[in-house]
C-alpha positions in Angstrom: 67.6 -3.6 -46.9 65.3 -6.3 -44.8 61.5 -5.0 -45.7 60.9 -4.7 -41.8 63.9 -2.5 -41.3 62.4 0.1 -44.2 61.4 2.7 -41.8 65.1 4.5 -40.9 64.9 6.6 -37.5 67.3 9.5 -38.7 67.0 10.9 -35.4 68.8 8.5 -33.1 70.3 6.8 -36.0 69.2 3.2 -35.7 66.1 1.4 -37.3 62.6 1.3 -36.2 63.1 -2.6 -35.6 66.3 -2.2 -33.6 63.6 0.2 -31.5 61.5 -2.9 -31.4 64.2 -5.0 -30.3 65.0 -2.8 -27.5 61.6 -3.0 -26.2 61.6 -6.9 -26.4 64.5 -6.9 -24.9 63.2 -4.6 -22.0 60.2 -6.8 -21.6 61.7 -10.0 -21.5 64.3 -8.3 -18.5 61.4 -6.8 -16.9 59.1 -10.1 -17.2 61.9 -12.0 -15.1 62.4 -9.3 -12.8 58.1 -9.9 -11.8 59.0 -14.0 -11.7 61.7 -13.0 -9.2 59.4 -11.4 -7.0 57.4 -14.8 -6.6 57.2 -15.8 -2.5 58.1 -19.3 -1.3 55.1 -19.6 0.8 57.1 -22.3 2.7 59.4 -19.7 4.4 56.3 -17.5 5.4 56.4 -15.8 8.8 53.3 -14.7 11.0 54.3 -11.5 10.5 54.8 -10.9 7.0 50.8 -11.1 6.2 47.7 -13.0 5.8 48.9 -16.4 3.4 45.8 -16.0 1.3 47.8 -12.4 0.2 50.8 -13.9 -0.7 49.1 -16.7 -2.7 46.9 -13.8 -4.5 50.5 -11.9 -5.2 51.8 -14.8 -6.5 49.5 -15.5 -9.2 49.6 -12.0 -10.0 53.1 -11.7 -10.3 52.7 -15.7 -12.6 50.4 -14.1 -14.8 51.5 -10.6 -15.2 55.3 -12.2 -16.0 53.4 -14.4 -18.5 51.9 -11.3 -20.4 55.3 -9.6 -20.7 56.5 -12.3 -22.2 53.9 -13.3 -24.5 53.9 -9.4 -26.0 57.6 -10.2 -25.9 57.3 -13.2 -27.9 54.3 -11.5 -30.1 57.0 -8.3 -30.7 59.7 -10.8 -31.9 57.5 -12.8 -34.3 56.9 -9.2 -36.2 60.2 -8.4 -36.4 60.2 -11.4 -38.9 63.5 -12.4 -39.0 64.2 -16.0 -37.9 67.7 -15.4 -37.0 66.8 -12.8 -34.4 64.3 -15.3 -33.3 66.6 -18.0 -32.3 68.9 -15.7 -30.3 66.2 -14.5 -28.6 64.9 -17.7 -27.5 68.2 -18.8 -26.9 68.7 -15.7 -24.5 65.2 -16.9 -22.7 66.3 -20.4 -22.0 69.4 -19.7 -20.9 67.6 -17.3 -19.0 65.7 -20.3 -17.4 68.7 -22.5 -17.2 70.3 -19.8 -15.2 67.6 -18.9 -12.6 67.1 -22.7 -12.2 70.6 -23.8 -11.4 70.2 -20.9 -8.5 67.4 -22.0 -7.1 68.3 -26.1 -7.5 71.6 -26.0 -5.8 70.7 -23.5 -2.7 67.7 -26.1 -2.5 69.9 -29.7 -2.7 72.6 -28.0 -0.3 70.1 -26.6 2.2 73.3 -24.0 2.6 73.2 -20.4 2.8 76.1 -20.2 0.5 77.3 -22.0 -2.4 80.4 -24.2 -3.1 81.4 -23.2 -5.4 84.7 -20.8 -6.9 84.7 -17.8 -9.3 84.6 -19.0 -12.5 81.6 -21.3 -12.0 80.4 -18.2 -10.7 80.7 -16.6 -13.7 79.5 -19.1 -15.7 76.3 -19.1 -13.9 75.7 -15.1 -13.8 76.7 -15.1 -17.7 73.6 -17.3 -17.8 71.1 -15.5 -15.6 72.4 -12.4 -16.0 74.2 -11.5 -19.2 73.0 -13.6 -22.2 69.9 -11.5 -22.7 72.5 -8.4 -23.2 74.6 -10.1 -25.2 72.3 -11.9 -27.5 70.5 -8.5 -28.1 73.7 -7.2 -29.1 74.0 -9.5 -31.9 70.8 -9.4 -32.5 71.0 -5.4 -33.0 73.6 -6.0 -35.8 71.9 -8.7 -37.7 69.0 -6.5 -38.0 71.4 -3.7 -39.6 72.3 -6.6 -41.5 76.3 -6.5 -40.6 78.2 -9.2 -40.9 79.6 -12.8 -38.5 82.9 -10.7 -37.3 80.5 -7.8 -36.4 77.7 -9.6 -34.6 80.1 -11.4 -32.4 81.9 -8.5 -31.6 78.7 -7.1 -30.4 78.0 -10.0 -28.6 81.1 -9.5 -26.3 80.4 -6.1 -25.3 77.0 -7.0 -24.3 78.2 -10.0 -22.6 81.3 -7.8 -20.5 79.0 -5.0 -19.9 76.5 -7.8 -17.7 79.2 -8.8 -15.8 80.8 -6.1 -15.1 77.4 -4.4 -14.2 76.4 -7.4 -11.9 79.7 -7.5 -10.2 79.2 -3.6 -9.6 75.7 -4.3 -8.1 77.6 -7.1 -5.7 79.4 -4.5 -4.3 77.6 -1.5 -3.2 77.2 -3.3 0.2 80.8 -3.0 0.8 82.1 0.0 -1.0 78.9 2.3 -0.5 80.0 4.4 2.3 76.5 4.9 4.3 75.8 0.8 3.9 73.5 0.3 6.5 75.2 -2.4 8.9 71.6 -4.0 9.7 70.6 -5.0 5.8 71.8 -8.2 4.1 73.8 -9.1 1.3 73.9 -11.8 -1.3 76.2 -15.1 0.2 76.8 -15.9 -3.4 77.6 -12.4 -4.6 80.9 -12.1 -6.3 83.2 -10.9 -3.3 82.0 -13.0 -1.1 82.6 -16.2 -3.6 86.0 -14.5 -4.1 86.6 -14.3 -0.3 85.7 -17.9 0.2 87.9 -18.9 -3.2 90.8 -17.1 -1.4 89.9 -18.8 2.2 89.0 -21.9 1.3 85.7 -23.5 2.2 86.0 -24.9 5.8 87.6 -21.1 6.9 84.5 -19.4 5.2 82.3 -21.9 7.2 83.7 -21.1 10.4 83.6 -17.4 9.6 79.9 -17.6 9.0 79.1 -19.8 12.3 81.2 -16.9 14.4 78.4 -14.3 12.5 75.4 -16.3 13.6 74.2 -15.1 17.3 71.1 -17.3 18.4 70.7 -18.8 14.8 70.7 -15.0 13.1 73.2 -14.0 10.5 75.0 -10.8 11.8 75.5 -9.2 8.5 77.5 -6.1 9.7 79.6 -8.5 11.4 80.2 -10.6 8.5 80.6 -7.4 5.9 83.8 -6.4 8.1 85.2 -9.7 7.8 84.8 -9.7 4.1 86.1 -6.4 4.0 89.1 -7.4 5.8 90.1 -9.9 2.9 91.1 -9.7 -0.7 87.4 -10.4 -1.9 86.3 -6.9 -2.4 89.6 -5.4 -3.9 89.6 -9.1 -6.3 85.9 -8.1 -7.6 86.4 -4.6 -8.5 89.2 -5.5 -10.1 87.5 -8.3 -12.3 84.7 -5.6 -12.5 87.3 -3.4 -14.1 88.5 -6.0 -16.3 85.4 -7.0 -17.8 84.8 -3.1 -18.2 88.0 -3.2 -20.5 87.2 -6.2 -22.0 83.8 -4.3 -23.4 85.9 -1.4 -24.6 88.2 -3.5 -26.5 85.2 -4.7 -28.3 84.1 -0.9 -28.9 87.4 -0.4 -30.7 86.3 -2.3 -33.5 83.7 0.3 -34.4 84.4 4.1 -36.1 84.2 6.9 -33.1 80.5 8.2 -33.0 78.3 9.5 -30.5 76.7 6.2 -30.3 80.1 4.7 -29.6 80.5 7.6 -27.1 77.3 6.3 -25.3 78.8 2.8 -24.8 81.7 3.7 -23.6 80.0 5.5 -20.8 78.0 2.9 -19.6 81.1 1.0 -19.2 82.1 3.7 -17.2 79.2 4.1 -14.9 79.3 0.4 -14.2 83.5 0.4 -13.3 83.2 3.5 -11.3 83.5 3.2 -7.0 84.3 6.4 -5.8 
């Protein structure tokens, strides 16, 4: 086997690099996660603090996503496999591509929701939110040194697993039963682009404008109308379908208890009740 992959882990079963790789993996997702928290000091109100705190925060949260990412990138160079490398990297500037695309079209459309249907939807959140999974996947079997059909298998339960655990997060808002009415929801979460796909755009408009009392959204208002339509049933089934989709690609390996694990993620990510 690879020289970096000497030391075996006979305790969990899996290498000390594929450890490593987890850890990366954590810090890249966490890294993004501190960029996230960045404040556009342009939407600012008097009462959410001095501006001089907010600017300090921001450069905190700049340069403590920075060092994640640079013992991220520090942790993948000593895995010393080039292969990994690339998918990594590729996983960080989709990433990028992902988070950018967000924050672009919200900005050019000066909307509070997006255009745009489901599988452009997916597309996106595949980017932002499931590539770093996936990649790691395959990643996690090129280190075991498995082969092509292996490593893309991998690949699609990472990348099934992210979507079906975004689509999950979407919808606690409407399927948690003590949802408080007063706190908002994502516009471009995936029941509410399915209730618009199912609407149409100028209905979904109107909808929203019959929500707004004295220029504020009235989020409980607008959960009930969503509720009312075939968004939220249409998302938990294409959360369940992507759960499926990851299980399929679990078949391919011999039962285990690692295989047992899997599986119940995928289960803790398609379960509502």
């Amino acid at each position: 086997m690879d020289t970096s992959c000497q030391n075996y882990d006979a305790v969990s079963g899996i290498y000390s690099c594929q450890r490593s790789l987890a850890e990366i993996t954590e810090l890249i997702h966490t890294a993004l996660l501190v960029h996230r928290g960045i404040v556009n000091l342009s939407e600012l109100k008097s009462s959410d603090g001095p501006l001089k705190d907010m600017q300090f925060g921001n450069k905190i949260a700049i340069l403590s996503g920075d060092f994640l990412l640079a013992n991220a990138c520090n942790g993948l160079a000593l895995l010393q496999n080039t292969k990994v490398v690339e998918l990594i990297a590729s996983a960080l500037m989709d990433l990028v591509q992902g988070v950018y695309h967000e924050n672009s079209t919200s900005a050019k459309e000066n909307d509070i929701t997006d255009n745009i249907g489901i599988s452009t939807w997916k597309e996106q959140t595949f980017l932002s939110h499931g590539a770093l999974l996936a990649k790691s996947c395959q990643a996690a079997m090129e280190l075991a040194k498995h082969n092509a059909e292996i490593q893309s298998t991998a690949f699609r339960y990472g990348k099934h697993v992210a979507m079906s655990h975004k689509i999950h997060s979407d919808l606690q808002p409407f399927v948690k039963e003590k949802a408080s009415d007063t706190v908002a929801f994502n516009l471009n979460s995936a029941p509410v682009v399915l209730h618009q796909e199912f609407l149409g755009r100028d209905l979904w408009m109107k909808q929203i404008r019959e929500a707004q009392e004295k220029g504020r959204l009235d989020y409980a208002k607008l959960r009930e109308t969503i509720k009312a339509g075939k968004g939220v049933t249409s998302a938990i089934d294409l959360c369940r379908y992507h759960g499926n989709k990851a299980l399929e690609a679990l078949e391919s390996f011999s039962p285990s208890e690692a295989r047992s694990a899997l599986e119940n993620i995928v289960f803790a990510v398609t379960r509502f009740s």
